[in-house]
C-alpha positions in Angstrom: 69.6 5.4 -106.0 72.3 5.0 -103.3 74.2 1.9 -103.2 72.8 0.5 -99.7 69.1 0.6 -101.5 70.2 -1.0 -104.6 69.6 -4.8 -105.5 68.3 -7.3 -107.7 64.4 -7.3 -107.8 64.1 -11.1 -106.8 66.7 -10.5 -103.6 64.7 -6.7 -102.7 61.9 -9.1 -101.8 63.1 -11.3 -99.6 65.0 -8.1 -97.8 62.1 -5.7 -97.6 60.2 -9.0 -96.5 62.4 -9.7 -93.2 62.9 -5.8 -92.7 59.0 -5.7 -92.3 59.0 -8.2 -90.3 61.5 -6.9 -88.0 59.6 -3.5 -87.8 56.1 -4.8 -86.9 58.1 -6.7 -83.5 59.7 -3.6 -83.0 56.2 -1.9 -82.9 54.5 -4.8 -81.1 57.5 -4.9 -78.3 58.3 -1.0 -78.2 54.9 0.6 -78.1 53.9 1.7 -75.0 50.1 2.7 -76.5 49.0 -0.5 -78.6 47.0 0.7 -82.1 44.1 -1.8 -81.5 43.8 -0.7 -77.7 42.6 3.0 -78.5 39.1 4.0 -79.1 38.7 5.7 -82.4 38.3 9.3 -80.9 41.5 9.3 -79.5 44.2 10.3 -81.5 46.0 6.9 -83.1 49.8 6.0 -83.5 50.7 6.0 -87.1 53.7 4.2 -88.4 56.9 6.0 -88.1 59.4 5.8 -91.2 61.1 2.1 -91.2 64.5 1.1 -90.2 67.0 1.8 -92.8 68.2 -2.0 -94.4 69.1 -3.6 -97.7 69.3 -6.9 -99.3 71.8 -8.9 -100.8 72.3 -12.1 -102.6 72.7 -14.1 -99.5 71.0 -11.9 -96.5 69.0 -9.4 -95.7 70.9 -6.4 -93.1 68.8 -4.6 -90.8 70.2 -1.4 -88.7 68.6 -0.9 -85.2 65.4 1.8 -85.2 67.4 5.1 -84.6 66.4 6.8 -81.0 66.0 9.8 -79.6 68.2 11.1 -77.2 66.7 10.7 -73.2 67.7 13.0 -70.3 66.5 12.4 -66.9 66.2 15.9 -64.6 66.5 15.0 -61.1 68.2 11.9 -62.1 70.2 11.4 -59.3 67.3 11.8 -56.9 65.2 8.9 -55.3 62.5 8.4 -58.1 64.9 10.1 -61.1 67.4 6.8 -60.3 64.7 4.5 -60.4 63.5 5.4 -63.7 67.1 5.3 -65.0 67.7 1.8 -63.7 64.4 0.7 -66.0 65.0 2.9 -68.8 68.6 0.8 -69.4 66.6 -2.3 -68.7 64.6 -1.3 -71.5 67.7 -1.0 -73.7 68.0 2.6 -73.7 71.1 5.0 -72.5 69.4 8.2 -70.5 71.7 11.0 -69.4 71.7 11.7 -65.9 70.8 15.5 -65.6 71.1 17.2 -62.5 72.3 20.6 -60.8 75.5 18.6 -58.8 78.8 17.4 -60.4 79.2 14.4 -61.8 76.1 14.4 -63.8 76.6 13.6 -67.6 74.4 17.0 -68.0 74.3 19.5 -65.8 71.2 21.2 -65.3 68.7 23.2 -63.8 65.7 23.0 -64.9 64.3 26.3 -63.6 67.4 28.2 -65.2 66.3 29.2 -68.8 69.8 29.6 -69.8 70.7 26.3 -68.4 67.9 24.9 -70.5 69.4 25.8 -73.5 72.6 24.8 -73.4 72.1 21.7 -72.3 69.0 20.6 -74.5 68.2 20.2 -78.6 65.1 19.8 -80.3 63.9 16.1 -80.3 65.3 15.1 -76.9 62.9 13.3 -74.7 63.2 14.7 -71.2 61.9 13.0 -68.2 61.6 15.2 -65.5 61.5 13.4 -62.3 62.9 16.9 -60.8 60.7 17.2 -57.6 58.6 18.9 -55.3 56.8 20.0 -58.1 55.0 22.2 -55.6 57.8 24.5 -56.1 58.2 24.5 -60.3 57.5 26.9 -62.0 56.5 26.0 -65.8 60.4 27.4 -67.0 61.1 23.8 -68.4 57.9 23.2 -70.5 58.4 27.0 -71.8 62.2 26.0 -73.1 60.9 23.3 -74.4 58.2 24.9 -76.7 60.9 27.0 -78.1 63.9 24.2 -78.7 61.3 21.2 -79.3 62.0 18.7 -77.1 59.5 16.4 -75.5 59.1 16.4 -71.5 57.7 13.3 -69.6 57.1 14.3 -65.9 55.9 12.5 -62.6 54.2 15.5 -61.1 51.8 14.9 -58.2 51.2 18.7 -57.7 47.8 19.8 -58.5 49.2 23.3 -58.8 51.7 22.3 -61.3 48.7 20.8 -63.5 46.9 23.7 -63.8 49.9 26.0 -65.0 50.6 23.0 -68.0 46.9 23.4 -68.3 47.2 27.1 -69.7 50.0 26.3 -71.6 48.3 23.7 -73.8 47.1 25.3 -76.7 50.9 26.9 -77.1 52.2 23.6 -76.4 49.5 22.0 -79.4 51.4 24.4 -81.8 54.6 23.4 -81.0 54.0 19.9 -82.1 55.9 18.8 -78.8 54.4 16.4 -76.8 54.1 16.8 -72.7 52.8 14.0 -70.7 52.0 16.0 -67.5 51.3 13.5 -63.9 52.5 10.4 -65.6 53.6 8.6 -61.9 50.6 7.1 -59.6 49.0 10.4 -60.3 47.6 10.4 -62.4 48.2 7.7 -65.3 48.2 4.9 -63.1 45.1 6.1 -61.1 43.3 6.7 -64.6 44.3 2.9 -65.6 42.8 1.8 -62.2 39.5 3.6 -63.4 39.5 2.1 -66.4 40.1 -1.5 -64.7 36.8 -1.0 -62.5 34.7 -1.5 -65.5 32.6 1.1 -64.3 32.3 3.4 -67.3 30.1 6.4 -65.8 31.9 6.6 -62.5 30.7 10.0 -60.2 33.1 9.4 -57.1 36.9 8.6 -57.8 38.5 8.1 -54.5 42.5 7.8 -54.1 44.7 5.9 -52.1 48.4 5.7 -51.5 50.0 3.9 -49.0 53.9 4.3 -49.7 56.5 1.6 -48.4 58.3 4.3 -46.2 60.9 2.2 -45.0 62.3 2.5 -48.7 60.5 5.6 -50.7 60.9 8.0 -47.5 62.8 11.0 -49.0 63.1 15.1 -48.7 61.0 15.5 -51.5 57.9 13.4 -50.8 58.1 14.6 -47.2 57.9 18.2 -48.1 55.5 17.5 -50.1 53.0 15.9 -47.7 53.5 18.4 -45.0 52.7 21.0 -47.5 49.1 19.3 -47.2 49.2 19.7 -43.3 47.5 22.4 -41.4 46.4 24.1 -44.6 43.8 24.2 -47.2 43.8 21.7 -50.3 41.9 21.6 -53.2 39.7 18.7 -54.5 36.6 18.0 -56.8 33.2 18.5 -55.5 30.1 19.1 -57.6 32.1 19.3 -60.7 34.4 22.0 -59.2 37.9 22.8 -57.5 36.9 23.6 -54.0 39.4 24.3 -50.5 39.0 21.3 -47.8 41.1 21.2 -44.6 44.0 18.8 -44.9 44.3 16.0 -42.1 41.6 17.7 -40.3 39.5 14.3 -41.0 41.0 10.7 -41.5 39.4 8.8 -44.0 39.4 5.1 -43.9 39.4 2.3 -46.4 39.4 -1.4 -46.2 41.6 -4.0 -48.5 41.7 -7.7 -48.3 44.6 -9.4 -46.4 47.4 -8.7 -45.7 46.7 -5.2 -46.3 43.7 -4.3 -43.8 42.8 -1.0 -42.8 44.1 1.8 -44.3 43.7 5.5 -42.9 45.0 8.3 -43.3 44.8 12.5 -44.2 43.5 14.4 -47.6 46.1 15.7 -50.0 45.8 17.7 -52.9 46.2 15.7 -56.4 46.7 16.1 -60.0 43.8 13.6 -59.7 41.3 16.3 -59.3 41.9 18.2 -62.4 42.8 15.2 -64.5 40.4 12.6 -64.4 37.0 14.8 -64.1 38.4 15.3 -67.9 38.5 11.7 -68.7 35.0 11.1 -67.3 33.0 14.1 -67.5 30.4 12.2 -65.5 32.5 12.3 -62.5 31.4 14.5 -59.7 33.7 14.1 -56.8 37.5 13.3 -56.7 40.3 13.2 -53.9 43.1 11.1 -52.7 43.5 10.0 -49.3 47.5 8.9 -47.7 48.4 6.8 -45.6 52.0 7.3 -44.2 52.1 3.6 -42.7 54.5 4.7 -40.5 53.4 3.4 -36.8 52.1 6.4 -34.8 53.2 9.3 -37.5 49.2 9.4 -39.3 47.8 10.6 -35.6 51.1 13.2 -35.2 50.6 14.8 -38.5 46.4 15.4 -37.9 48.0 16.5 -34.4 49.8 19.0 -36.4 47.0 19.8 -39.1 45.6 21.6 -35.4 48.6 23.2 -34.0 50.9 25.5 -36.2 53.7 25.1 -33.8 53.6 21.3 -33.9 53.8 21.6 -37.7 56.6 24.0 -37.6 58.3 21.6 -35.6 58.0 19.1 -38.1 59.2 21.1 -40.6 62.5 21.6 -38.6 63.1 18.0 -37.8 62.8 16.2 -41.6 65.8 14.8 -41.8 65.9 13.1 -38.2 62.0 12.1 -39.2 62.8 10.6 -42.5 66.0 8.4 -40.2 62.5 7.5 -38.5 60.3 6.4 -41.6 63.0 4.3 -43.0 63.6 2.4 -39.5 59.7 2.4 -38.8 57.6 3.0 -41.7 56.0 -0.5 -43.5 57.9 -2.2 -46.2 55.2 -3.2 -48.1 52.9 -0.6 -49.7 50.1 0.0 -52.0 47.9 2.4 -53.8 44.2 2.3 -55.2 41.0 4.0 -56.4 37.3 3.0 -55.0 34.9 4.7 -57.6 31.4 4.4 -57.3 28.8 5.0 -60.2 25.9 6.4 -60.4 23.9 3.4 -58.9 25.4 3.1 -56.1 27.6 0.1 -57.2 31.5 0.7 -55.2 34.5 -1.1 -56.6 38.3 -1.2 -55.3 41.0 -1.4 -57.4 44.6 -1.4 -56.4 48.3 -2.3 -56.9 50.4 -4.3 -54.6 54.1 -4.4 -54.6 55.9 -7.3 -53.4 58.8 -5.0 -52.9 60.2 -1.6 -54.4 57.0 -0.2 -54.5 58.2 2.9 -55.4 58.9 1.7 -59.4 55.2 2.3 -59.1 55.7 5.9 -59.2 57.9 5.8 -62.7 56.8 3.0 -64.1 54.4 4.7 -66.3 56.9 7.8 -67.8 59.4 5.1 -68.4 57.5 3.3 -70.9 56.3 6.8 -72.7 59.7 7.8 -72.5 61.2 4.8 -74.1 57.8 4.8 -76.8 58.9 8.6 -77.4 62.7 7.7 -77.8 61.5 5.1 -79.9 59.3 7.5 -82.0 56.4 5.0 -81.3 54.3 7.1 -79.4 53.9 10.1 -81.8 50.1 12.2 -80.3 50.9 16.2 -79.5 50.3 18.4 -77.6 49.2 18.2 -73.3 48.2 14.4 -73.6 45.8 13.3 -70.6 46.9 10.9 -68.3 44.6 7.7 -69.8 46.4 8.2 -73.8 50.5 8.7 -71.7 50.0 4.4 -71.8 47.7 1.7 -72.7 46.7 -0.1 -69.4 47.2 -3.8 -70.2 50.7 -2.5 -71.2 51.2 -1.0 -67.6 49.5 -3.7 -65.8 51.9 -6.4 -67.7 55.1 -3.9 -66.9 54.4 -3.9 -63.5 53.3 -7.6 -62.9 57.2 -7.9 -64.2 58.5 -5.5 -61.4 56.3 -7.7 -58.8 53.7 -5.6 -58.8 50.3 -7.6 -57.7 46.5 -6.1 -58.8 43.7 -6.3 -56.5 39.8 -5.9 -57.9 37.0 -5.9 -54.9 33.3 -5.1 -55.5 32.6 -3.3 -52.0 28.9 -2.5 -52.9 
């Protein structure tokens, strides 16, 4: 027996005694998916292998829980920084990937060779490496080969679907890949949950950003991408084509909040949480740009290809715009109404930094995956990425507020 487990039977006691101890706070405190919190046909967390310590006459030495090593693509974007700011608050030491110098990786993750050299097998990747409109599925495919785990914040409905056909490969690999965990779709699926309603048929979305702060080049080309085109949402059951910011869609929230209207995009939302609740029948998210005059110019634009064009040209000027006009304060929500009739709101209220929203959710998977605490396979759904009292009490930390209305 090596030396470091070797002691006297009546000291081993008191060591392994403080050792377990000192692992069951580490599971209570580090888990991002609590045990007791998940229904028993979900797939449960089981105990990984305990923290190497010994005993001695006088004390018992216990060695931090080893962890994974954490890369962050897109890191030195907008939301990529964000989640790299709360990943050291949560005591870990991500990487910051990125194509640029002066990275501590450099990366790309749509280069294959890139991929390899840069990655190993049991490195939790969070991939905050946006518009996802644009991926392709190169990064999940490297990592079913090398074995590491992938974390993303994808909004991108097309995105979801090519994951989608990956996940029986991706079952086999024993890797896990927590696909939409941002607003969309794990905090949207927690929102659900926090209705009550259990057999919901209409999930309706709502995101009001803080553009003043969140305005960037890749959530604007991703919401004129929903502009004068075609996007897909769930009617009946099924993925149909609607109009994008043909027809506003309104909502009301209690002070100071209001009114909130604004165009249809296309979601992860739509292919997601019909899975969670087969019973659900119609899904869509509605935003609101709460930038002072820009809702009306982009259904302008939904009408008049040149308009849109135009748009396109002039992001950079437009984003100057957002960030000198756009609201500070934010939110985002479901209203999901069951089969009775019976409405309720739920929704999320910054005080400030809304956008930790968006992250919020792949940083405490990441740092449960680092942590080998969060230890299901394979394409996880978006309601098993995080246990919602856990996300709820992470947020209430960042100043996040939640708001429950019964409309009907």
């Amino acid at each position: 027996m090596p030396a470091l487990w070797a002691s006297e039977a009546r000291t081993a006691f008191a060591g392994n005694f403080a050792a377990e101890c000192y692992w069951q706070t580490c599971v209570d405190i580090n888990s991002c998916v609590s045990r007791a919190e998940w229904t028993p046909h979900q797939a449960r967390l089981t105990q990984p292998r305990r923290p190497f310590h010994t005993a001695s006459e006088s004390t018992a030495i216990v060695l931090p829980m080893p962890t994974a090593r954490v890369i962050i693509a897109g890191g030195r974007g907008f939301f990529g920084a964000a989640a790299a700011e709360l990943l050291r608050a949560e005591g870990l030491s991500p990487l910051v990937a990125s194509r640029r110098e002066r990275a501590d990786v450099t990366l790309d993750v749509e280069d294959d060779a890139s991929l390899r050299a840069a990655l190993r097998a049991g490195d939790v990747l969070l991939d905050a490496a946006g518009p996802f409109q644009d991926r392709t599925t190169t990064l999940v495919e490297a990592a079913l080969e090398i074995g590491f785990h992938v974390v993303d914040i994808a909004d991108s409905l097309r995105y979801t679907l090519a994951l989608a056909e990956l996940a029986p490969r991706i079952a086999a690999a024993g890797i896990a890949v927590l696909n939409a965990c941002s607003s969309v779709s794990a905090v949207d699926a927690a929102l659900v949950a926090a209705t009550g309603i259990t057999t919901p048929v209409r999930v309706s979305g709502f995101l009001a950003p803080a553009s003043r702060y969140s305005a960037s080049a890749g959530t604007s080309q991703s919401l004129l991408r929903s502009v004068g085109g075609t996007v897909r949402v769930c009617r009946d059951g099924r993925l149909i084509e609607e109009p994008g910011w043909l027809r506003p869609r309104s909502f009301r929230l209690p002070p100071p909040l209001g009114k909130l209207s604004g165009g249809l995009f296309e979601s992860a939302d739509s292919y997601w949480l019909p899975r969670i609740w087969p019973s659900l029948r119609e899904v869509d998210l509605t935003i609101d740009t709460r930038i002072r005059g820009f809702n009306r110019l982009l259904s302008a634009a939904a009408r008049r290809p040149w308009l849109r064009r135009l748009l396109e040209r002039g992001q950079r000027p437009g984003l100057r715009l957002a960030r000198l006009l756009g609201s500070a304060r934010g939110c985002l929500g479901v209203e999901v109404e069951d089969s009775g009739g019976r409405v309720r709101l739920a929704a999320l209220v910054p005080r400030e930094r809304g956008h930790l929203i968006a992250v919020a959710p792949a940083v405490l998977a990441t740092a449960a995956l680092a942590r080998n605490a969060f230890t299901p396979r394979g394409l996880a759904p978006p309601d098993r990425q995080v246990a919602p009292d856990r996300l709820f009490d992470y947020l209430r930390g960042l100043g996040v507020e939640r708001l429950e209305v019964e409309t009907s």
